[in-house]
C-alpha positions in Angstrom: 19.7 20.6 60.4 20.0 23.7 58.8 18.0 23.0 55.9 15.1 22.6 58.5 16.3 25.9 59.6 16.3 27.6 57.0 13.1 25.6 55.6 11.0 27.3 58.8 12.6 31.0 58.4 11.3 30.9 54.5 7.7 29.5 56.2 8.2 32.3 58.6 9.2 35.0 56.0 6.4 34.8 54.1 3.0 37.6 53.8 -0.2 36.1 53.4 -3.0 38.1 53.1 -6.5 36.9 53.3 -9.6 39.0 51.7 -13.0 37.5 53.1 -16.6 39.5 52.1 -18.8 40.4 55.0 -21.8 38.7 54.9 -21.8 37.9 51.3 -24.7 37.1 50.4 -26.4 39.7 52.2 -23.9 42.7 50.8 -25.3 41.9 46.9 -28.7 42.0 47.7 -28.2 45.1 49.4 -26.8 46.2 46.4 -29.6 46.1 44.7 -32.0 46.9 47.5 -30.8 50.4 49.5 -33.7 49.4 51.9 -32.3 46.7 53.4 -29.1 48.8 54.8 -29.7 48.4 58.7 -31.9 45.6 58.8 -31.8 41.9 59.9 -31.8 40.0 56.8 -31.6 35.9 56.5 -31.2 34.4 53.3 -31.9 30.4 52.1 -34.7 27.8 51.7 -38.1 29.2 52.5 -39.2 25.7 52.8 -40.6 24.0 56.0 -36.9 22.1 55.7 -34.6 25.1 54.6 -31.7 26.1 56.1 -30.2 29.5 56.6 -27.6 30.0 54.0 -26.2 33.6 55.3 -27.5 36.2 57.2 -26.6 40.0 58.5 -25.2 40.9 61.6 -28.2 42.5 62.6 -29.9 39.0 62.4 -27.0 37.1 64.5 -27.8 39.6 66.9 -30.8 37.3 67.7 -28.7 33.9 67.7 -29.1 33.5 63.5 -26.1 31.5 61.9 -25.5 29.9 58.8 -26.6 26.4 58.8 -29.9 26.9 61.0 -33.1 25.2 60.2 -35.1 28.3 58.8 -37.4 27.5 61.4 -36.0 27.6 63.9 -34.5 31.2 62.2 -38.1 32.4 62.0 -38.6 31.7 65.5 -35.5 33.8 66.6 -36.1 36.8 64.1 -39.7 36.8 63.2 -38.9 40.4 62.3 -36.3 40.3 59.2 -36.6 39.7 56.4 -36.3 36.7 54.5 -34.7 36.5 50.9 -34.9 33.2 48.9 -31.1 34.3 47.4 -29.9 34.4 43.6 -26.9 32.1 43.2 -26.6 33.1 39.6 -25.9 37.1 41.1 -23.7 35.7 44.3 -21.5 33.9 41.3 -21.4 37.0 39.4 -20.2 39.6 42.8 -17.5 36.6 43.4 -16.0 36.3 39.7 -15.9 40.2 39.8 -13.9 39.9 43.0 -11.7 37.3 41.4 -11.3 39.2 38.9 -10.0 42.1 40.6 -7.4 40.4 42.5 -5.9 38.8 39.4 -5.2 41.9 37.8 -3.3 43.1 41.2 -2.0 39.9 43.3 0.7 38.4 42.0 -0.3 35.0 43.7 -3.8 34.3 44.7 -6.0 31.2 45.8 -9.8 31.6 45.4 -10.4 29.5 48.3 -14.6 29.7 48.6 -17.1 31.8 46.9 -16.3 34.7 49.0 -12.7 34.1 50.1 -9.4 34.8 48.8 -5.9 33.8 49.9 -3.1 36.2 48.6 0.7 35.4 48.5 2.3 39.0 48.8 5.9 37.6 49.6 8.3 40.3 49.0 5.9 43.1 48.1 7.9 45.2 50.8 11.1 45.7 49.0 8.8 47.3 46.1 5.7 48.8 48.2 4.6 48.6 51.6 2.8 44.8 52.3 0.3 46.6 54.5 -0.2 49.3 52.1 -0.8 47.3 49.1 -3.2 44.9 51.1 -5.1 48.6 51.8 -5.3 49.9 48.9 -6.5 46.5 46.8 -9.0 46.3 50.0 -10.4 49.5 48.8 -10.1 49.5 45.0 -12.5 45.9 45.8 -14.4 48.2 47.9 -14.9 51.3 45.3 -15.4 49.0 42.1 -18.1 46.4 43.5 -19.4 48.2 46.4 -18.8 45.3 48.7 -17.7 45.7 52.2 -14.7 43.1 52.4 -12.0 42.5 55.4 -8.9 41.2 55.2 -6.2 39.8 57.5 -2.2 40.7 56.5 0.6 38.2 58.5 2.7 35.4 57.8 0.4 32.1 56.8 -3.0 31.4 56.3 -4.0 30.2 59.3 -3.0 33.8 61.0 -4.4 35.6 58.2 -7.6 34.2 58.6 -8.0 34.6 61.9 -7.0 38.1 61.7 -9.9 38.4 59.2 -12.2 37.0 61.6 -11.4 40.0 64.0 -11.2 42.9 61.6 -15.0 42.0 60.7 -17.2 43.9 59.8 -15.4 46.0 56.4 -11.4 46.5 58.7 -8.2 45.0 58.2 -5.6 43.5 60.8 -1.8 43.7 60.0 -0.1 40.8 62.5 3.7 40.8 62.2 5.6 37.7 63.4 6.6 39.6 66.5 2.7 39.9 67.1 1.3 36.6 66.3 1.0 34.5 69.8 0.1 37.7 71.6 -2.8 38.4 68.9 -3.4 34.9 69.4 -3.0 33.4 72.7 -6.1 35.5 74.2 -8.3 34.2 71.8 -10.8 31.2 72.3 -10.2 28.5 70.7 -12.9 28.3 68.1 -11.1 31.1 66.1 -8.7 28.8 65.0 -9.8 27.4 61.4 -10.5 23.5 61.3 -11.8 23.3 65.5 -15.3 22.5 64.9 -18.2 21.6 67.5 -16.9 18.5 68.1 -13.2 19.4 68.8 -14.2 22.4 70.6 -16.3 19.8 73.0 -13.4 17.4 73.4 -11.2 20.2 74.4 -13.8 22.3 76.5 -13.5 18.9 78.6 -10.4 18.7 78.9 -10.7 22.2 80.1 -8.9 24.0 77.1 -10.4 27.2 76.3 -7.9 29.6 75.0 -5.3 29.1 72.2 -2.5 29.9 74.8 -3.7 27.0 76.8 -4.0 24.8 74.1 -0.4 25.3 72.6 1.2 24.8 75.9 -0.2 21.1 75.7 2.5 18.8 74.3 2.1 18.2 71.4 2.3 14.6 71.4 -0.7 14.4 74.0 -2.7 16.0 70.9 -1.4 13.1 69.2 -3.0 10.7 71.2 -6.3 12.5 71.8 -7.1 14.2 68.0 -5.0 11.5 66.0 -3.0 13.1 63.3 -5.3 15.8 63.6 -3.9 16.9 66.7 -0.4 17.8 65.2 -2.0 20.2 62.7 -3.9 22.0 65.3 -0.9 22.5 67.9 1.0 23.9 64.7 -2.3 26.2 64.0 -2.4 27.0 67.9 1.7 27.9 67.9 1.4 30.4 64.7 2.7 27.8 62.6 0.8 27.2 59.0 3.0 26.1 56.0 0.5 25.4 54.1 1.3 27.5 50.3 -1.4 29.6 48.6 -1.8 27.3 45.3 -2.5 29.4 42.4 -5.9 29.7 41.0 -6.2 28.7 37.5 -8.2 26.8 35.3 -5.9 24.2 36.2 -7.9 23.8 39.1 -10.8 21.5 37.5 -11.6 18.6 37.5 -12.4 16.2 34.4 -12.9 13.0 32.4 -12.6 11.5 28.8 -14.0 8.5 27.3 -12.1 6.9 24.0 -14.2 5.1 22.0 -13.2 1.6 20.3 -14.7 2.4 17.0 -16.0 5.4 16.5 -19.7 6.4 16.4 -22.4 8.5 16.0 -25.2 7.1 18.0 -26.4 10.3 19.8 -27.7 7.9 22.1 -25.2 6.3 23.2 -23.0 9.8 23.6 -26.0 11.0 26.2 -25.8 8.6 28.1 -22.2 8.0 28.1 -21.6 12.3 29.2 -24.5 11.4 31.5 -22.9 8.8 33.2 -19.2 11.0 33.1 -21.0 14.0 34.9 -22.1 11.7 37.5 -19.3 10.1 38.5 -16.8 13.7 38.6 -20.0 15.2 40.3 -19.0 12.8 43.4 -15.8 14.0 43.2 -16.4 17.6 43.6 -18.8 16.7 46.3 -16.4 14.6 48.5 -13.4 17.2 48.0 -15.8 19.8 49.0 -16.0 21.7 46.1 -18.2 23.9 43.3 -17.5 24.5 40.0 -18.5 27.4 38.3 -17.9 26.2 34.2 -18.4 23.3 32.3 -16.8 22.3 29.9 -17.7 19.1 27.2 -15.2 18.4 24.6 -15.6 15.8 21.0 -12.9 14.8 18.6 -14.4 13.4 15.6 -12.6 10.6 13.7 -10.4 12.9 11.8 -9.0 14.0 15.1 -10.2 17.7 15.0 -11.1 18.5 18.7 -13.6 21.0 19.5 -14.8 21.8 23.0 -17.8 24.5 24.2 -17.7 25.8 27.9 -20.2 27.6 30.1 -20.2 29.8 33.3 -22.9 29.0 36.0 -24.0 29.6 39.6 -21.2 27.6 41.8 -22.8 24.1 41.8 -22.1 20.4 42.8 -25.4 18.8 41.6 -25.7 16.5 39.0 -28.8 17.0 38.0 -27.7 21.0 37.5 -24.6 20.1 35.6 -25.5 17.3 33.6 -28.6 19.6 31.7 -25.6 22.0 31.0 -23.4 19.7 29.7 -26.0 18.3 27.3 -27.2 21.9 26.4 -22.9 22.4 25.5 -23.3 18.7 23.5 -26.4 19.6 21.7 -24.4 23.4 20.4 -21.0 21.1 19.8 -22.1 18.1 17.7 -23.4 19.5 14.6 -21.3 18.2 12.0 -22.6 14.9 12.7 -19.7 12.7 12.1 -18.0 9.8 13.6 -16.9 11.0 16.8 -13.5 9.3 18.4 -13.5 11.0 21.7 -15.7 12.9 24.2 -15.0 14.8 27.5 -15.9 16.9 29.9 -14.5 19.2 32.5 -15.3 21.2 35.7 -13.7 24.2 36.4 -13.5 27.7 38.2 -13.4 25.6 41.5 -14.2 27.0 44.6 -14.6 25.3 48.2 -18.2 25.1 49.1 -20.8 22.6 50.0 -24.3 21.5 48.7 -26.1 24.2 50.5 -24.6 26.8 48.3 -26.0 24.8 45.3 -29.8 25.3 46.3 -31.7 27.5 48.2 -35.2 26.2 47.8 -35.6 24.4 44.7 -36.7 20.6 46.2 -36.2 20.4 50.1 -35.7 16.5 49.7 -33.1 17.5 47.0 -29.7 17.5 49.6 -30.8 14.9 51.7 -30.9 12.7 48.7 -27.5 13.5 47.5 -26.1 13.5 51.0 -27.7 9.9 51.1 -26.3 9.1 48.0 -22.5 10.3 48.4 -22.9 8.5 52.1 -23.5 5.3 50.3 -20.9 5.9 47.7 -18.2 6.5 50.4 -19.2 3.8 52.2 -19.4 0.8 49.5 -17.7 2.6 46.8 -18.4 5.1 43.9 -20.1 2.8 41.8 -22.3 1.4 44.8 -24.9 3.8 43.5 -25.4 4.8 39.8 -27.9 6.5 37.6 -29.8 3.8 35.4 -28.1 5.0 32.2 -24.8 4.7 34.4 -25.0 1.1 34.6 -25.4 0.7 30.6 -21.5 0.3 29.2 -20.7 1.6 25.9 -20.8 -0.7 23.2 -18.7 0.9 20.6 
């Protein structure tokens, strides 16, 4: 019993701040365009079959969200202005960000391309939590020109929500004293993880507010949200022990292949890094995740390993990663000897979806992958393969 005790007083006793920047993707082309300070502005897919990918508060104004049909955008706002979007300068303002954290936080979780989890544990018996969370807030602010929020109180669910209220450029300090009367008020769509369709099954059941829903026992939530329903009672209550995991480049994702006998058939190696970029492309896509550098590594038969990484835009397409990787391969294999081993490597993960990847390149382009990853998580990852996928390696 008191190891459960004293289990919940350390998740209790812990500051979490979370950094989110205001309508990303609108802030850096403001950057580089003073003139559209002040107006609405909706960025994604100009195509008959894009989809709004962020837009200014001046454009939610008229009912604009991420997610909506541009169309239907258009129809709302006929009067902003509409901005294809640069992934390869979004990926540049978020590294910058990153990389301004790292120097400062002493434990931080990059948790999307314009989101950051901070665990400042302790940071008051040295400097003032609030303070610190301030002052990094506007060092971000000064040094990328930026407008980012942050929330400052004891887990990441909190902290988040917090964030949510401070928008747009404030900051919210919720103590553990504060946290049900910050929350309780609050509808419950501000808690992370409720989307449309839990908000609808708990709008019937006439739950509105956060208050009302953590007075519901919590085994009722059981029965109506399966296992689900535990996690958002906890979230409802205050209660979030989830940890910040420390961003590294142990955050990646990869894949080797050992050869039988070694070989040199270029061919076959093409294919064969192909085929691997595929199949860990899948995986970033069902996890929910981006990567941001690629990285393909050969050992030759002598056993001298060499590998060659490259940055990129945030991506999960294959068809994106796979011409990198074989651009890397092309630089790496010049010695032309046997070659044992090859392997390759995502990292610099960030959460994110497929309409990050693209803004208007081929408006068939998500639906096919979305048809594709369907399939795979329906029948199996090797349901669906690329022709050169379904060609073993001989050697």
């Amino acid at each position: 019993m008191s190891s459960i005790l004293t289990k919940k007083m350390e998740i209790n006793n812990r500051t979490i701040a979370h950094f989110d920047l205001d309508t990303f993707f609108v802030s850096v082309e403001r950057l580089h365009n003073s003139e559209l300070m002040g107006k609405p502005v909706i960025i994604g897919g100009m195509s008959d079959r894009g989809v709004v990918a962020g837009c200014s508060y001046e454009a939610r104004r008229f009912g604009v969200h991420s997610a909506m049909p541009m169309r239907m955008a258009k129809q709302l706002c006929s009067d902003a202005v509409f901005i294809r979007g640069d992934m390869e300068q979004y990926s540049k303002q978020s590294r910058l960000v990153t990389e301004i954290i790292a120097e400062q936080a002493p434990v931080y979780e990059k948790a999307s391309i314009d989101e950051h989890y901070l665990d400042i544990t302790g940071m008051d018996r040295f400097f003032g939590s609030l303070k610190w969370t301030q002052e990094l807030r506007e060092r971000i602010i000064k040094n990328t020109g930026l407008p980012i929020s942050f929330g400052l109180s004891v887990n990441k669910t909190v902290s988040k929500m917090a964030t949510g209220q401070a928008k747009p450029n404030g900051g919210i300090h919720v103590p553990q004293q504060q946290v049900k009367p910050f929350m309780f008020p609050l509808s419950i769509r501000k808690i992370p993880m409720i989307g449309n369709k839990s908000f609808r099954l708990l709008r019937s059941m006439g739950v509105s507010t956060i208050q009302t829903l953590s007075m519901i026992p919590p085994e009722m939530m059981i029965q109506v949200m399966g296992k689900n329903g535990l996690v958002v009672w906890n979230k409802a209550n205050g209660i979030d022990p989830t940890p910040v995991v420390q961003y590294s480049e142990r955050k990646s994702v990869s894949t080797e292949h050992t050869f039988n006998q070694d070989t040199t058939d270029v061919v076959l190696l093409r294919n064969l890094l192909i085929s691997m970029v595929d199949k860990i492309s899948f995986e970033l896509r069902k996890k929910q995740f981006l990567t941001g550098c690629v990285t393909v590594k050969i050992r030759y038969s002598n056993f001298d390993t060499h590998t060659l990484q490259q940055q990129l835009p945030y991506t999960s397409f294959d068809h994106v990663l796979i011409k990198t990787a074989l651009s890397l391969f092309e630089r790496l294999y010049t010695r032309r000897m046997l070659i044992r081993l090859i392997g390759v490597r995502f990292s610099q993960l960030v959460g994110g979806n497929q309409q990050l990847d693209l803004f208007d390149e081929d408006p068939h382009m998500p639906d096919l992958y979305k048809a594709m990853d369907q399939i795979r998580l329906r029948y199996g990852a090797k349901s669906i393969l690329r022709g050169i996928s379904c060609r073993p390696p001989s050697v």
